[in-house]
N, C-alpha and C positions, 0 to 999 in steps of 0.2 A: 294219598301219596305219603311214604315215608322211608326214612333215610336206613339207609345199610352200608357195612367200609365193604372196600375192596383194595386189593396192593394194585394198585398203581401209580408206585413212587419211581422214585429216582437211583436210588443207591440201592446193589445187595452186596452183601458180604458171605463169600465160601457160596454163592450159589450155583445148583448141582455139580458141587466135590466130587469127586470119583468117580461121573459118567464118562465114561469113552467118545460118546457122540454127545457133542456139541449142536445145537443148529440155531440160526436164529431164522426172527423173521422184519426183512425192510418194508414199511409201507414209505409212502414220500408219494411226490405230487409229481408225475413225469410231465405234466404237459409244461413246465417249466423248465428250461433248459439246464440252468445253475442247479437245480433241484436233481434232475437228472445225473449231470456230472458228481455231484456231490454223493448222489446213492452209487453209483457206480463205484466210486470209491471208495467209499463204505464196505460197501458185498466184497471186490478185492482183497482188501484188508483182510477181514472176518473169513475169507474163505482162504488165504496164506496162513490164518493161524489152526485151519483145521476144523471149523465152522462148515455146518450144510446151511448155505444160505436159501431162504426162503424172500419169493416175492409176491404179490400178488399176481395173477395171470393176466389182466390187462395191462401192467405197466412192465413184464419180461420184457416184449420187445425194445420197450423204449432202453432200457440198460443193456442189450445188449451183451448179455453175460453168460456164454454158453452154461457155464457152470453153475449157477442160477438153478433155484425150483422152483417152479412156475406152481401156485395152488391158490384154491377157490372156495367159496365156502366159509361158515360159520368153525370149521374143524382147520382149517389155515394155519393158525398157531400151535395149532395140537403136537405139543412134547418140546413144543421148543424151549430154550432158556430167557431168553427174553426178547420181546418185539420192539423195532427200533423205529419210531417215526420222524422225518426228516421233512421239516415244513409249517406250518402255522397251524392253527389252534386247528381250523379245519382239518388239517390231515391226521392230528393228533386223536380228535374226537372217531375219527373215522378209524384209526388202528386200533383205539378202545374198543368200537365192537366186535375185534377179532380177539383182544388179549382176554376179553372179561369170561367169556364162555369154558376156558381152560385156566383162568386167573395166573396167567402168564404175566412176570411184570411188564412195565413200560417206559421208553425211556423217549422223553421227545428231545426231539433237537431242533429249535429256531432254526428255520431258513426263512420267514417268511416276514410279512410285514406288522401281525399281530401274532404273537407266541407268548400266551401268560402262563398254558398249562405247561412251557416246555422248559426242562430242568438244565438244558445247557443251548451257547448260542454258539454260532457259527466258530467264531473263534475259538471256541474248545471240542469241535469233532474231531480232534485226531487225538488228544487224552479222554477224549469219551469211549472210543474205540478199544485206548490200552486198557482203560478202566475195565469195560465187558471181557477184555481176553483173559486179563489177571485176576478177573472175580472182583474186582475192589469196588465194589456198592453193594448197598444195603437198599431195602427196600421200605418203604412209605406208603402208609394206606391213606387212602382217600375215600371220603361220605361220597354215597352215589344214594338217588331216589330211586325208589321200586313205584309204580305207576298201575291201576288196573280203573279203568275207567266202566261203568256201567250203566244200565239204562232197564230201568224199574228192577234194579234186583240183580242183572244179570250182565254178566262181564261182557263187554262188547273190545276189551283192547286189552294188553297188557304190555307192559315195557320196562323201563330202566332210564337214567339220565345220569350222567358224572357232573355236568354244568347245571342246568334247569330242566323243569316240566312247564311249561305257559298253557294257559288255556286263555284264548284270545276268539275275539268277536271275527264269524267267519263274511261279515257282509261288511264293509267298509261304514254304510249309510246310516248301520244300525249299532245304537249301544248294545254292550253283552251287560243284563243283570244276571248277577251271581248273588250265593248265599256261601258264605266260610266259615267252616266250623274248625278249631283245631282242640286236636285230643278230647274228641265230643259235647267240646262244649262251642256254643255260637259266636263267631266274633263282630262280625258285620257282612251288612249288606251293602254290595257295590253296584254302581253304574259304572260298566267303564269298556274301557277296550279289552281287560285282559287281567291274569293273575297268574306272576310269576313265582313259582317253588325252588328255591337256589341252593347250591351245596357252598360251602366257604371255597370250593374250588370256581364255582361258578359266579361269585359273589363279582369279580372283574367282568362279567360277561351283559347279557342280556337286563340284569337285576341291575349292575351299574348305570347302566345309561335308559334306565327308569326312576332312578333318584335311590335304589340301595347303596346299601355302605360297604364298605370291602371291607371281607374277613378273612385272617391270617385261613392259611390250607389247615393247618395244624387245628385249632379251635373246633372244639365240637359245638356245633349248633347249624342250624336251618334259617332259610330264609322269607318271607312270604313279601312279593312286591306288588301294591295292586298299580296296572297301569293304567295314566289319565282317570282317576277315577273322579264323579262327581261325587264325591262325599265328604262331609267335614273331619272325620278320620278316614285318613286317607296315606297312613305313614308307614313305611315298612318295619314288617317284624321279624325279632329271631326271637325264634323256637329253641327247644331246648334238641338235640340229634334224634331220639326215637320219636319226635312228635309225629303226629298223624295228621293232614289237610285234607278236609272233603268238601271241593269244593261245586256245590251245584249250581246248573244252570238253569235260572227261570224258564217255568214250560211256557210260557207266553212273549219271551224273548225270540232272539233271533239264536240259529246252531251256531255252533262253536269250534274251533279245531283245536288238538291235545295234540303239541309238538314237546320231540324231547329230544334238546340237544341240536333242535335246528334241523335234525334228521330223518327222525320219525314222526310225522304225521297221521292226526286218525279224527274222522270225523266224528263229533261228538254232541248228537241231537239235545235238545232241551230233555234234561233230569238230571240225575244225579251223577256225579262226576268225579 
């Protein structure tokens, strides 16, 4: 595992100047009603200043919005100016994997009850709104992990994460031994449940409430958290931003599963990881 930026901030300034077509795209959480109302009037907005508003295709119905475009797919953001997610870290991670594949920015908006990644809260969607019409943000990049897990050699998964990478013990009964090596040299060997890889974005999330420390977004560096581990070092580390973690899983342990972001799951047999 190792870190790479991507823009997914908050603010652009003069972003796409001169194009004719506008479009954004809403993600948000419809099965929530608030959440609902509030993207509806969002897309309104955006589509009164001239905006082709974009939604996901499962949640069209719930908004409601004739004028809406309904789209699916990994290409969903494709051209647009910036994607808007309306809702908690969840929804936010979840519109990340539409903005990242065309590095669309991103701009979250709290609605929900945990919003760490999101850059404005309820009280300010409707100057969030003037904001995007007027162009007035700039954009922020954020450390994301790149992920390729393998098995004697050979790539068995690959991925990405904006919060964390865990590799955690897939039988409950059984500890996960692991070996961690960063930037190819050996750090220690753990007994434990798991080991989590964090961005400064992620450092609030999963890392936190394993005993990591929270680091500003801005700050370049990495994270490495090992969880419940039975070991006398046993304390979280930061890396410097292009560090490398390779972290394997004893062939005589129990399998493991290689989650990124809470989202992507991949089973991950005993080796190298």
């Amino acid at each position: 595992m190792s870190g790479s930026r991507e823009a997914t901030g908050r603010e652009r300034n003069d972003a796409g100047a001169g194009l004719e077509h506008r479009a954004a795209l809403l993600v948000t959480h419809t099965g929530r009603q608030d959440s609902t109302a509030h993207a509806r009037t969002v897309a309104a907005d955006l589509i009164a200043a001239g905006f082709e508003v974009r939604v996901v295709a499962e949640e069209a119905a719930d908004l409601d919005l004739p004028e809406v475009k309904p789209v699916s797919g990994l290409a969903a953001a494709d051209g647009v100016e910036i994607v808007i997610a309306l809702g908690g870290d969840g929804t936010f991670l979840r519109a990340a994997e539409l903005a990242r594949p065309v590095a669309a920015p991103l701009l979250g908006i709290n609605l929900g009850k945990v919003g760490f990644l999101a850059e404005a809260e309820i009280n300010d969607l409707d100057q969030a709104v003037r904001d995007v019409v007027a162009r007035a943000y700039t954009v922020d990049s954020r450390l994301t992990l790149d992920v390729v897990a393998e098995v004697d050699g050979e790539p068995i998964a690959e991925s990405w994460a904006l919060n964390e990478v865990s590799v955690e013990k897939g039988q409950r009964a059984h500890m996960l031994e692991v070996l961690v090596d960063v930037d190819g040299r050996p750090l220690s060997r753990y007994g434990c449940d798991g080991v989590i890889c964090a961005t400064p974005s992620g450092s609030t999330a999963y890392a936190f409430s394993a005993g990591g420390p929270v680091v500003w977004p801005e700050v370049e560096a990495l994270l490495l958290v090992p969880i419940s581990a039975h070991a006398l070092f046993s304390r979280p580390l930061v890396t410097a931003p292009t560090s490398t973690f390779v972290i394997t899983v004893d062939p005589y342990t129990t399998f493991a599963a290689l989650c990124c972001d809470g989202r992507r799951v991949f089973d991950l047999p005993p080796g190298r990881g």
